[in-house]
Each structure stands twice: as C-alpha cells, then as structure tokens.
C-alpha positions as a Python dict, from the first residue, in 0.01 Angstrom:
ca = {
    (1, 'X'): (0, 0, 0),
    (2, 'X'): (77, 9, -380),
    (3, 'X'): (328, 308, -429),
    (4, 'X'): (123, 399, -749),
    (5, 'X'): (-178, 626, -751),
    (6, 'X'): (-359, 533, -1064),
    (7, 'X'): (-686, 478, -962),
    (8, 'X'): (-974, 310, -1165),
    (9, 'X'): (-928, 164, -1506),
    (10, 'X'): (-1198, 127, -1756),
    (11, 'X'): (-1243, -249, -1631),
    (12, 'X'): (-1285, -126, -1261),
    (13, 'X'): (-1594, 121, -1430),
    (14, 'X'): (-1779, -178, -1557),
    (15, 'X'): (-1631, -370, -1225),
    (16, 'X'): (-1810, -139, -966),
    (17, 'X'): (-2079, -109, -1275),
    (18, 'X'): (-2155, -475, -1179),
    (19, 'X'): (-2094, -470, -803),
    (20, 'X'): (-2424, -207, -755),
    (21, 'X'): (-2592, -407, -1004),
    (22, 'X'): (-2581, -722, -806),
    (23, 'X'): (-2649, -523, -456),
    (24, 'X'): (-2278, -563, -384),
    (25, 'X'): (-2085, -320, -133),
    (26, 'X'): (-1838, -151, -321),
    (27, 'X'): (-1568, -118, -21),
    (28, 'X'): (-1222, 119, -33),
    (29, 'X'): (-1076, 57, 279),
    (30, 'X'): (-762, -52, 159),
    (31, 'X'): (-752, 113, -212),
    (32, 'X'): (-538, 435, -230),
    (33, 'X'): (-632, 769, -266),
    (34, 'X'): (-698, 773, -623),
    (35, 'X'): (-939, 478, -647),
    (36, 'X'): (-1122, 559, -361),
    (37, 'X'): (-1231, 878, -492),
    (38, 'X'): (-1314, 678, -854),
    (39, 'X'): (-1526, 458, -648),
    (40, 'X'): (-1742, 755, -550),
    (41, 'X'): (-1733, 913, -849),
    (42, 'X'): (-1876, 585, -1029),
    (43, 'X'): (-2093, 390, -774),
    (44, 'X'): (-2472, 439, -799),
    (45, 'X'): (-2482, 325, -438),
    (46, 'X'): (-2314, 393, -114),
    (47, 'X'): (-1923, 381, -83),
    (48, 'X'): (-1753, 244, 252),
    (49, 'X'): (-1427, 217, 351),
    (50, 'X'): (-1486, -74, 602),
    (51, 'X'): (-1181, -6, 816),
    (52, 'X'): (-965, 295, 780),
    (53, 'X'): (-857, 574, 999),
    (54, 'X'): (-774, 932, 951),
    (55, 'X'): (-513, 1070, 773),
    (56, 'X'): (-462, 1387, 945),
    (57, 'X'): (-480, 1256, 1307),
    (58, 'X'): (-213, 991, 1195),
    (59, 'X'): (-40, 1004, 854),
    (60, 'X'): (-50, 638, 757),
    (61, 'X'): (-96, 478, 389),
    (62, 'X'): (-394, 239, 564),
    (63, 'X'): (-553, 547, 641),
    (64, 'X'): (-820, 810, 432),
    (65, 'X'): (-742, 1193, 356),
    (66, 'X'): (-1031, 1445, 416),
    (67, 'X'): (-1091, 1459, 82),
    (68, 'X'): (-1173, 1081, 48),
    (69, 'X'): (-1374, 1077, 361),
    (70, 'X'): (-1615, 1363, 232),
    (71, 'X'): (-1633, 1168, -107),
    (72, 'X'): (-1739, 849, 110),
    (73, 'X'): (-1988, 1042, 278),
    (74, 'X'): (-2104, 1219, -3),
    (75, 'X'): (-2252, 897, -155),
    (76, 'X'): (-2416, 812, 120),
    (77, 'X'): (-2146, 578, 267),
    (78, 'X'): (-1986, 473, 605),
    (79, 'X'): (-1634, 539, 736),
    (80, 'X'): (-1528, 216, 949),
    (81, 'X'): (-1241, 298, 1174),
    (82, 'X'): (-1066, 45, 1272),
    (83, 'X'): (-842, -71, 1597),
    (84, 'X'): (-550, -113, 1469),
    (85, 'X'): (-255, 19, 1671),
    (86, 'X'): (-2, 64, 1397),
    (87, 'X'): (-238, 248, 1161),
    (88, 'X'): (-362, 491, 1420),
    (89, 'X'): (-121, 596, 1671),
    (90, 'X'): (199, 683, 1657),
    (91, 'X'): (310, 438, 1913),
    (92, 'X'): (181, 91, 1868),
    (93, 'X'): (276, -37, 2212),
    (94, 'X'): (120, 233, 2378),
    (95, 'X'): (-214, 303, 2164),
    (96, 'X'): (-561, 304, 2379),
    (97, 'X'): (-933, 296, 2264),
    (98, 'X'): (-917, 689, 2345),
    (99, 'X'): (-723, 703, 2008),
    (100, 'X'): (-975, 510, 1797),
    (101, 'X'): (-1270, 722, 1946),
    (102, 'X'): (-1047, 1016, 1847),
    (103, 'X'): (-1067, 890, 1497),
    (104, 'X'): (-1404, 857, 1508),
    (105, 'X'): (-1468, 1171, 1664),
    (106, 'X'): (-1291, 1357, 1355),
    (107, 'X'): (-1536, 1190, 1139),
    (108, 'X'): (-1806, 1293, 1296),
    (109, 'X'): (-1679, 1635, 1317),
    (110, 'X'): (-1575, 1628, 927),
    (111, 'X'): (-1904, 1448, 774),
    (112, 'X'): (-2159, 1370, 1038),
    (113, 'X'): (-2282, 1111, 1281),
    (114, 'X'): (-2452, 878, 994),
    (115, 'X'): (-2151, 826, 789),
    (116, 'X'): (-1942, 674, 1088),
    (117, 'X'): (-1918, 337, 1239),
    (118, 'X'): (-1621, 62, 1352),
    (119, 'X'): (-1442, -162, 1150),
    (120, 'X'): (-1175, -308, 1405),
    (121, 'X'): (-1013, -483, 1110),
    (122, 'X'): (-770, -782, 1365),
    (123, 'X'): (-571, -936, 1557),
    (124, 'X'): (-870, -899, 1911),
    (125, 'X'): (-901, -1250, 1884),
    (126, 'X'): (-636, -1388, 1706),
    (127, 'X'): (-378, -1635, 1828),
    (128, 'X'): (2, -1562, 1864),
    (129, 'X'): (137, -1800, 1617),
    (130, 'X'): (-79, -1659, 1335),
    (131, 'X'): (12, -1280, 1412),
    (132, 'X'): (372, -1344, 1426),
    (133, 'X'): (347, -1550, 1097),
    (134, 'X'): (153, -1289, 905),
    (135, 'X'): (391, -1041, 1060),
    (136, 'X'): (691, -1194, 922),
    (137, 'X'): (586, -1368, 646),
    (138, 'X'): (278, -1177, 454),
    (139, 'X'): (299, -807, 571),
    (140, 'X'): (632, -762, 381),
    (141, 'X'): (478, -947, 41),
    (142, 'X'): (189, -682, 68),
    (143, 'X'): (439, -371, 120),
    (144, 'X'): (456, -308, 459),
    (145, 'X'): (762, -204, 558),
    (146, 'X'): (943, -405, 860),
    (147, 'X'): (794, -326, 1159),
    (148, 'X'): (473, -117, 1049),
    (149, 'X'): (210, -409, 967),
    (150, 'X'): (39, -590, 1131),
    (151, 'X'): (198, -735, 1452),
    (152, 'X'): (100, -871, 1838),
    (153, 'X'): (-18, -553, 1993),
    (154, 'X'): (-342, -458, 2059),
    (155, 'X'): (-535, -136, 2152),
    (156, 'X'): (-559, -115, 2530),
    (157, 'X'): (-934, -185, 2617),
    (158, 'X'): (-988, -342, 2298),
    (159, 'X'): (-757, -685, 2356),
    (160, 'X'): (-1120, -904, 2290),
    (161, 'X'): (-1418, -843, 2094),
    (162, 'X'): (-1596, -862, 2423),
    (163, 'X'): (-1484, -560, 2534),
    (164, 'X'): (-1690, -374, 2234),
    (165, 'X'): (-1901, -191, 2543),
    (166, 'X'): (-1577, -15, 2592),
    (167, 'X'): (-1672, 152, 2286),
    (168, 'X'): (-2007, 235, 2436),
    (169, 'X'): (-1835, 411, 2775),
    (170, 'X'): (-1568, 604, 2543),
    (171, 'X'): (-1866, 736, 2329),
    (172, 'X'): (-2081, 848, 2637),
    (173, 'X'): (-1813, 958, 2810),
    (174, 'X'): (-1757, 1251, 2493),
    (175, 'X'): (-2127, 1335, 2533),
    (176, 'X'): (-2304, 1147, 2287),
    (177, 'X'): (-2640, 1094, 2253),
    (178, 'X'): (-2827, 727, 2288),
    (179, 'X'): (-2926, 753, 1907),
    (180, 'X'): (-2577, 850, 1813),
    (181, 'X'): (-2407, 595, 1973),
    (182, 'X'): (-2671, 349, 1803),
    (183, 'X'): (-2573, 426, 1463),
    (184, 'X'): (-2172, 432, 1556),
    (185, 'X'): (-2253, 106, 1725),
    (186, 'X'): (-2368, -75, 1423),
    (187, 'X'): (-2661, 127, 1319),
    (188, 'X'): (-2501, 328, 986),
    (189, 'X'): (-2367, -3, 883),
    (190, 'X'): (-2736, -183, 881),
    (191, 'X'): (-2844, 129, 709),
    (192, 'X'): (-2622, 113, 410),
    (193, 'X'): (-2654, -312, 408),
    (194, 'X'): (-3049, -238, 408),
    (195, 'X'): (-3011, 18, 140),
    (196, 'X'): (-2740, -207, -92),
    (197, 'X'): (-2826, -555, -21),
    (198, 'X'): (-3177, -511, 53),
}
C-alpha cells in the first residue's frame, strides 16, 4: 500500500542476497509493483507472492499486474491467491469462492498450472472482536483507505478453513484434472518449499 514505487535498494540486493543464501522464501505478496519485479530480477531461487490476486480481474493495490505474475513464474515461483473479499471482488458483501477460482483460473491461463496455488491470507477463522479492531484501528495505519481493508466479511463457501474441499468441487467443476488440482491444492507450494528450504 505505499503510494511510492521505488522498488529495491542496494540493501534489499544483499537482503534477498542473504534470504536464498539461508534457504529463505523470498515472498512479494504485499510489495508493490516495482519490488516485486526486483525480487525476480535478483533472487537465485523461486519468487512467491503468498497471497495476491489479479490485477486485471479486479484492480486493487493488494493485487499483482500480468507483468509481475509472469516475472513470479518466470523464476520458478508460485502465485497464492488469496480469499479475501475486498481485494478480489468488487463487492465485498457479495463475493463467492467462484471469484477466487476465477483468479486462479487467470493464472493458470497466464503462466501455467505449476506456478498457482492458495494463499487465503484471513479472517476464515478469526473472531469478531479482532476483525473489527484491526479494521478500525490497524488497516488505516497501514494505508487502507476507510472501508477497503480488511473487515468482517467473508467469501461465501469459504467462512472456515474446513470448507477448503470447496476448493476441490470449484476446481473439478471447471474441468480440471486430479494432478492439477493436486498441485493448486498444496502441491506447487511443497515444490518450491522442497526446492528452497530443502
């Protein structure tokens, strides 16, 4: 959410130098535009934005242009997209799983079924007090503007983390395969861990 689009300083080179060094995940799901790109340009290992949506389906800040999803992907990286109904649909009170899976179905599209997985990001489980709190008192310090952070609604058929196999229906239900839905599922993630953290 920073307004400026600076990207990576000469400390943030020897940063990231470190973080593949030490079999550290260098992450960009909530660095701009800028330093995401840096990231990929720099990192020996895989890039991830852990939870993120798409840009052109809905034009948030939280979420990654084309541009920074092929640069993900192009280092070998995985594209979490999370369930988060401010950040993905246009109408928080009324967003469904069907618009998550259409995130992740643009990613697939865009870069391929191994650079794509979920990172729901909150509030599934999360009690009321807590949401309302961060809502009103930490969302605005980290430049969300009033009424587009995080808040009390949820993505319809994603209220819990139990309902996670509603994932599973929405992806068979768009025709894929067993082994795709295995590496949306979970699978690309344990791939790039393996790969990074050995």
């Amino acid at each position: 959410m920073e307004p400026a689009n600076g990207g990576i300083s000469r400390y943030g080179i020897r940063f990231i130098e470190r973080l593949n060094k030490l079999g550290i995940i260098v992450d960009t799901g909530h660095c701009g535009k800028q330093t995401t790109l840096d990231a990929c340009r720099y990192s020996q290992t895989p890039v991830v934005a852990s939870h993120t949506g798409v840009e052109a389906i809905f034009p948030h800040e939280r979420c990654k242009s084309d541009e920074e999803i092929l640069a993900i992907a192009g280092t070998g990286g995985v594209i979490g997209i999370f369930a988060m109904p401010w950040f993905v649909h246009s109408d928080p009170n009324h967003t469904t799983i069907d618009h998550v899976l259409d995130h992740m179905d643009y990613v697939v599209k865009l870069v391929g079924v191994d650079h794509v997985g979920i990172g729901t990001d909150w509030p599934m489980s999360d009690v009321m007090w807590a949401l309302v709190y961060f809502k009103e008192h930490i969302a605005p310090k980290l430049g969300f503007a009033p009424g587009d952070g995080p808040s009390t609604e949820t993505v319809a058929g994603l209220e819990k983390y139990s309902y996670f196999n509603n994932f599973t229906r929405g992806l068979v239900a768009r025709g894929y395969s067993d082994g795709e839905i295995a590496k949306l599922m979970g699978g690309n993630w344990l791939r790039v861990f393996e790969q990074i953290c050995g």
